[in-house]
Biopython code that builds the backbone (N, CA, C, O; Angstrom):
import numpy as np
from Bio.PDB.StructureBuilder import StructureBuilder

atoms = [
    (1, "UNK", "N", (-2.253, -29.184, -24.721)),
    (1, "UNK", "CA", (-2.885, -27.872, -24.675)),
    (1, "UNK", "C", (-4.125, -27.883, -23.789)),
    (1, "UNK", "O", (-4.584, -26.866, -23.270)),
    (2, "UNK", "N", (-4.636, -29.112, -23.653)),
    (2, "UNK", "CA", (-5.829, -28.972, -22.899)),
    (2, "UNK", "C", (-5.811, -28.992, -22.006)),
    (2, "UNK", "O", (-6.862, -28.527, -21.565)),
    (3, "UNK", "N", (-4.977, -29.378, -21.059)),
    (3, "UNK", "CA", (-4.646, -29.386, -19.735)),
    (3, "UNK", "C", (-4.216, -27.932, -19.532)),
    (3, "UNK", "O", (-4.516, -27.303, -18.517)),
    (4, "UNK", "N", (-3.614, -27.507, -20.379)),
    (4, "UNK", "CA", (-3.271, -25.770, -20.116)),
    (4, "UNK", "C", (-4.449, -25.008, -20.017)),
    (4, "UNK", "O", (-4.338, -23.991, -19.332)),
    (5, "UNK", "N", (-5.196, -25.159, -20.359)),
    (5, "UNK", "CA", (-6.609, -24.609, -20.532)),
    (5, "UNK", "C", (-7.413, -24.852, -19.203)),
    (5, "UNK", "O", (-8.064, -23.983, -18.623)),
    (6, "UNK", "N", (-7.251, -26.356, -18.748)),
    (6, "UNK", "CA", (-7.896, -26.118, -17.483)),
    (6, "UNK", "C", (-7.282, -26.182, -16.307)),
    (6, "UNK", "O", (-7.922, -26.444, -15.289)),
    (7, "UNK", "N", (-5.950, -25.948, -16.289)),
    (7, "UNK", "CA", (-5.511, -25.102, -15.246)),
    (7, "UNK", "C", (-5.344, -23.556, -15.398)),
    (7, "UNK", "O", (-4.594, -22.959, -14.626)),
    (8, "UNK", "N", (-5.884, -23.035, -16.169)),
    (8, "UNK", "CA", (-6.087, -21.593, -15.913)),
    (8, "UNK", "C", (-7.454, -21.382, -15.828)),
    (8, "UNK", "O", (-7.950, -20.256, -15.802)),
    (9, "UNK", "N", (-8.187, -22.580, -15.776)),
    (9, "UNK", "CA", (-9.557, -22.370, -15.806)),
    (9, "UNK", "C", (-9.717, -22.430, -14.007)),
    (9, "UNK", "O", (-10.528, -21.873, -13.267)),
    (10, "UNK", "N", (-8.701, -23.249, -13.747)),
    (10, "UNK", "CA", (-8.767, -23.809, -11.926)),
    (10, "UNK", "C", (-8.664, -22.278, -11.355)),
    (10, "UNK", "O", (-9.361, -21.839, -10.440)),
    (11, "UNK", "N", (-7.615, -21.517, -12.103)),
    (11, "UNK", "CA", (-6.336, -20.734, -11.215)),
    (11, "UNK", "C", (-7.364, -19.557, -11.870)),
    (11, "UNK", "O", (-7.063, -18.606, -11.148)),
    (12, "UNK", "N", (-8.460, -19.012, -12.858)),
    (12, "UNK", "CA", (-9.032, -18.239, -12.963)),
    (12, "UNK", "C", (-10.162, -18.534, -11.574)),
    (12, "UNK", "O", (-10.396, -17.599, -10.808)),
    (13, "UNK", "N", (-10.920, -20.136, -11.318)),
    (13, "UNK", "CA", (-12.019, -19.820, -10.253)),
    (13, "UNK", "C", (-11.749, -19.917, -9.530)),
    (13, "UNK", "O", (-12.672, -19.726, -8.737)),
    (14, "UNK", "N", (-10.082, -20.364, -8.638)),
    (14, "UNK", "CA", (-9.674, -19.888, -7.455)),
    (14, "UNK", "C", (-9.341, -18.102, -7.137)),
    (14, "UNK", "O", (-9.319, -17.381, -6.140)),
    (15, "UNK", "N", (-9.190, -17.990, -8.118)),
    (15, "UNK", "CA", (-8.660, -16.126, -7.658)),
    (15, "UNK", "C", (-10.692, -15.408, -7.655)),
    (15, "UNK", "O", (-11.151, -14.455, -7.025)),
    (16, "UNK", "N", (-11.363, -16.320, -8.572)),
    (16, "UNK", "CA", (-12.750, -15.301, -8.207)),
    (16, "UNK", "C", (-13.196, -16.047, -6.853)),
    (16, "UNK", "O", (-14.044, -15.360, -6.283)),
    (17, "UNK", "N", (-12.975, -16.929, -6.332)),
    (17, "UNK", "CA", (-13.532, -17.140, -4.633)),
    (17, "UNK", "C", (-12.798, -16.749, -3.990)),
    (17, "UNK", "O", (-13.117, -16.859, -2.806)),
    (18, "UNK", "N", (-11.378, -16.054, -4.253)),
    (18, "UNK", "CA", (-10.927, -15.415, -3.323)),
    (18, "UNK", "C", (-11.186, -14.083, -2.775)),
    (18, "UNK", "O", (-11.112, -13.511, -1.688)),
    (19, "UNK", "N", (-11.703, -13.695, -4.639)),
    (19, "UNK", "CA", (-11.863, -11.874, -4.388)),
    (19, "UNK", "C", (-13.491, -11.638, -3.718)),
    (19, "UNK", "O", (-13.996, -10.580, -3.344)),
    (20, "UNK", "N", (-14.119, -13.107, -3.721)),
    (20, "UNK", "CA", (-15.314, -12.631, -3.098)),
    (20, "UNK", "C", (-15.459, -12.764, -1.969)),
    (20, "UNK", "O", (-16.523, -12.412, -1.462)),
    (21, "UNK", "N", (-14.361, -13.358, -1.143)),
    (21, "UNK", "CA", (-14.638, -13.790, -0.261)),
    (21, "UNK", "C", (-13.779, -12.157, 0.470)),
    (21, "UNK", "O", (-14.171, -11.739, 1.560)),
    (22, "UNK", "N", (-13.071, -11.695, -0.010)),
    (22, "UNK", "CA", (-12.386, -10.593, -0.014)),
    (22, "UNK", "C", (-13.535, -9.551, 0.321)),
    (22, "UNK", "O", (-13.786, -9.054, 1.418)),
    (23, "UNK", "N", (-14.132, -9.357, -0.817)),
    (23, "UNK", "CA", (-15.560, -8.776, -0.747)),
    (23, "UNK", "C", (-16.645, -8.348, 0.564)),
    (23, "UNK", "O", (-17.033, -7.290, 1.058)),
    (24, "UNK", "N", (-16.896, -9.896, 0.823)),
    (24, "UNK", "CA", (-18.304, -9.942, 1.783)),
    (24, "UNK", "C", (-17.426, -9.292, 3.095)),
    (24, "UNK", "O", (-17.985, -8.697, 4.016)),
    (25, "UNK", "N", (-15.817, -9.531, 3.010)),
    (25, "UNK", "CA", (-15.130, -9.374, 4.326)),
    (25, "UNK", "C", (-15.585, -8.307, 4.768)),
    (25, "UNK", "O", (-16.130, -8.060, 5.843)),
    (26, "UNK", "N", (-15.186, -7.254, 3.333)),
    (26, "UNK", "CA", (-14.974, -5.808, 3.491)),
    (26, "UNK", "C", (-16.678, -5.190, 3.686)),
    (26, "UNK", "O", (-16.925, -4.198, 4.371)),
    (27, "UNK", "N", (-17.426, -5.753, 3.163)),
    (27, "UNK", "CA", (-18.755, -5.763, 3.397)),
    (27, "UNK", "C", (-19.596, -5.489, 4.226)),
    (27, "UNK", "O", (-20.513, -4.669, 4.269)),
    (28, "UNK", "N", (-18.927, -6.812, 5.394)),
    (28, "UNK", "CA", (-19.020, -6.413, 6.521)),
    (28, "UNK", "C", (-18.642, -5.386, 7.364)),
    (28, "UNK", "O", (-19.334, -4.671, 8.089)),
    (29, "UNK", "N", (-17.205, -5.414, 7.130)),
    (29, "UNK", "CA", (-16.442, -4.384, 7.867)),
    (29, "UNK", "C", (-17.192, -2.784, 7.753)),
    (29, "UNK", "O", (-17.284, -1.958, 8.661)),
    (30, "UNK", "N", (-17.571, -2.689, 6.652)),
    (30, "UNK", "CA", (-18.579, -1.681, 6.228)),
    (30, "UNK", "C", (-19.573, -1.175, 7.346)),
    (30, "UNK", "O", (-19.764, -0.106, 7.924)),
    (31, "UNK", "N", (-20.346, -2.984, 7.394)),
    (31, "UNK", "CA", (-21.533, -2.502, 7.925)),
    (31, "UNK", "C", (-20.976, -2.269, 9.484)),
    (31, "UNK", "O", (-21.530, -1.295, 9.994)),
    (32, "UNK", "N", (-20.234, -2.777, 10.161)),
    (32, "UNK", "CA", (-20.404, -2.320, 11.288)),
    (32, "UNK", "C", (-19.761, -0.558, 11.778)),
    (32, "UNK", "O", (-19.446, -0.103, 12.877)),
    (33, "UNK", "N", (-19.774, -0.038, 10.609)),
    (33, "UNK", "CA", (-19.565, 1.458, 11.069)),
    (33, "UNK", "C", (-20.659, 2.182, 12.098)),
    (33, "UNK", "O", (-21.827, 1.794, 12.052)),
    (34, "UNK", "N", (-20.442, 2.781, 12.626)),
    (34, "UNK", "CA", (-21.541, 3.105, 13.817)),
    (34, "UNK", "C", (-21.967, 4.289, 13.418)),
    (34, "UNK", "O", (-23.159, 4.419, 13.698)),
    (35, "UNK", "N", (-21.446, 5.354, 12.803)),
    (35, "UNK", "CA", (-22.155, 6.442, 11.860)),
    (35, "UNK", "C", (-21.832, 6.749, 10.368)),
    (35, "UNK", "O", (-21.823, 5.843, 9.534)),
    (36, "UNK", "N", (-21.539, 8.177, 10.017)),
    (36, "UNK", "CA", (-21.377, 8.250, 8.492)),
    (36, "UNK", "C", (-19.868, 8.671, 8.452)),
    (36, "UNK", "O", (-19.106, 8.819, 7.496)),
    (37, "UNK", "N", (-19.669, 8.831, 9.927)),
    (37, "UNK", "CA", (-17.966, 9.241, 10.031)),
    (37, "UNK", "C", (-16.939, 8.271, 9.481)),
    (37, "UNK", "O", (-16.133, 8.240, 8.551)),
    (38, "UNK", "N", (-17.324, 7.515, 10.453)),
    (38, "UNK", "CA", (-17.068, 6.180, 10.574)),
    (38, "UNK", "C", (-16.915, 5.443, 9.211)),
    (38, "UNK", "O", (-15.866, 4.882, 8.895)),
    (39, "UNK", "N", (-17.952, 5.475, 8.475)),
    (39, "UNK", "CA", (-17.793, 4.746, 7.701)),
    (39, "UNK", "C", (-17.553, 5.465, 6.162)),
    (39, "UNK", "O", (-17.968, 5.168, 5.042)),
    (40, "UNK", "N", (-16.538, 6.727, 6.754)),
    (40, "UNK", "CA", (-16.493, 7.095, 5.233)),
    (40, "UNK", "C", (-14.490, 6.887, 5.912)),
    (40, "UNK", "O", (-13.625, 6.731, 5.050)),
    (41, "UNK", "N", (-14.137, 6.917, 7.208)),
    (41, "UNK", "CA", (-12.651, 6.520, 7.112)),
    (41, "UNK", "C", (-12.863, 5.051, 7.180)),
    (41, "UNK", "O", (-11.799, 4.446, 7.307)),
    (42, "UNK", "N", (-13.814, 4.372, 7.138)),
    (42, "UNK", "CA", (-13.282, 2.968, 6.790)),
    (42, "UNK", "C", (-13.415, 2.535, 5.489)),
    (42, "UNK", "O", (-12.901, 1.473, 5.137)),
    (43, "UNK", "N", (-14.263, 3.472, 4.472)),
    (43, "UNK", "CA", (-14.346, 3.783, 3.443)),
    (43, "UNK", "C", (-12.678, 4.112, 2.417)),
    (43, "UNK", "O", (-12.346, 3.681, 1.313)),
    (44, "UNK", "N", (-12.042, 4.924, 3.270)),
    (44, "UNK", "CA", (-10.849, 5.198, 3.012)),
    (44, "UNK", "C", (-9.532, 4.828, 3.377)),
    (44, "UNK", "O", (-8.494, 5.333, 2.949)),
    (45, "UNK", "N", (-9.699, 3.499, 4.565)),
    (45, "UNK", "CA", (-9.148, 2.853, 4.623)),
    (45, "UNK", "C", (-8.685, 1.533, 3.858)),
    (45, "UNK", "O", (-7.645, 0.886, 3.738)),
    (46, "UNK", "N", (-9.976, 1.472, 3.412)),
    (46, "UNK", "CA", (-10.359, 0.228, 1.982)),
    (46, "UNK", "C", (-8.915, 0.679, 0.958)),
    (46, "UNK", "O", (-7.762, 0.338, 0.694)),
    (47, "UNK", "N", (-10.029, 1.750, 0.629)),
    (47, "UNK", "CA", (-9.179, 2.661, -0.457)),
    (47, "UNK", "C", (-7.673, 2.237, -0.687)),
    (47, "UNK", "O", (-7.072, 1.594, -1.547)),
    (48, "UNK", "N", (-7.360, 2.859, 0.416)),
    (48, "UNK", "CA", (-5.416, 2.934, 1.182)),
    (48, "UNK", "C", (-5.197, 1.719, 1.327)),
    (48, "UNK", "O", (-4.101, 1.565, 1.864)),
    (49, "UNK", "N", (-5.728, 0.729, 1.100)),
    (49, "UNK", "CA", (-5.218, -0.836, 0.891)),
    (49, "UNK", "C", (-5.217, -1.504, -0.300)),
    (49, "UNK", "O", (-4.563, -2.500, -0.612)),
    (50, "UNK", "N", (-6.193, -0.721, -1.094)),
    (50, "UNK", "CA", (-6.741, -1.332, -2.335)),
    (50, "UNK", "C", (-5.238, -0.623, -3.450)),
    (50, "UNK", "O", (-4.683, -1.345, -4.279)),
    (51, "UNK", "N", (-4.803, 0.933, -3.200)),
    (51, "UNK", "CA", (-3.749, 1.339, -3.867)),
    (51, "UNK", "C", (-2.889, 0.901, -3.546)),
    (51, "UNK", "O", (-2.178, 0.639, -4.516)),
    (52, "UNK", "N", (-2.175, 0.436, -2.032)),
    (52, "UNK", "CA", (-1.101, 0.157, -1.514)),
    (52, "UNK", "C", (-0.580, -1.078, -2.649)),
    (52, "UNK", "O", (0.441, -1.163, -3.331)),
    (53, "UNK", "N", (-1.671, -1.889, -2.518)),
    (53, "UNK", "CA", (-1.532, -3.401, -3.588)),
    (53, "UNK", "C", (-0.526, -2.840, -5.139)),
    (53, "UNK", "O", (0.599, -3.205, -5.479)),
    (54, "UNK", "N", (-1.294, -2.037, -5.688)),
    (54, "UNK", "CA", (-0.437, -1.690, -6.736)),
    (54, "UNK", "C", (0.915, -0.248, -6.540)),
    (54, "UNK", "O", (1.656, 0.036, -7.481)),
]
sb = StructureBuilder()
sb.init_structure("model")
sb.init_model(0)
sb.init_chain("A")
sb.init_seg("    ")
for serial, (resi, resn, name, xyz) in enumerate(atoms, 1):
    if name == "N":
        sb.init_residue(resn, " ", resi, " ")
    sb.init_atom(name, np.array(xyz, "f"), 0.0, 1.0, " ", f" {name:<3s}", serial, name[0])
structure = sb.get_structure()
């Protein structure tokens, strides 16, 4: 049982460095919008990727 325990402990802190690294991506991608246009369709491009998933 204990070994079950810490491989979901592995496979829980591999999926949170993934989603952060996911994160800072989109973060960025953010910041380089050049106005408020800009960054409300990349805003909604997020979006339209984030639903597509489910």
């Amino acid at each position: 049982m204990n070994s079950i325990f810490k491989t979901l402990q592995q496979v829980i802190l591999i999926k949170k460095e993934k989603n952060s690294k996911v994160l800072n991506r989109d973060e960025l991608y953010l910041a380089g919008s050049a106005d408020l246009f800009d960054l409300e369709r990349r805003q909604k491009e997020l979006d339209t990727r984030f639903t597509r998933k489910f």
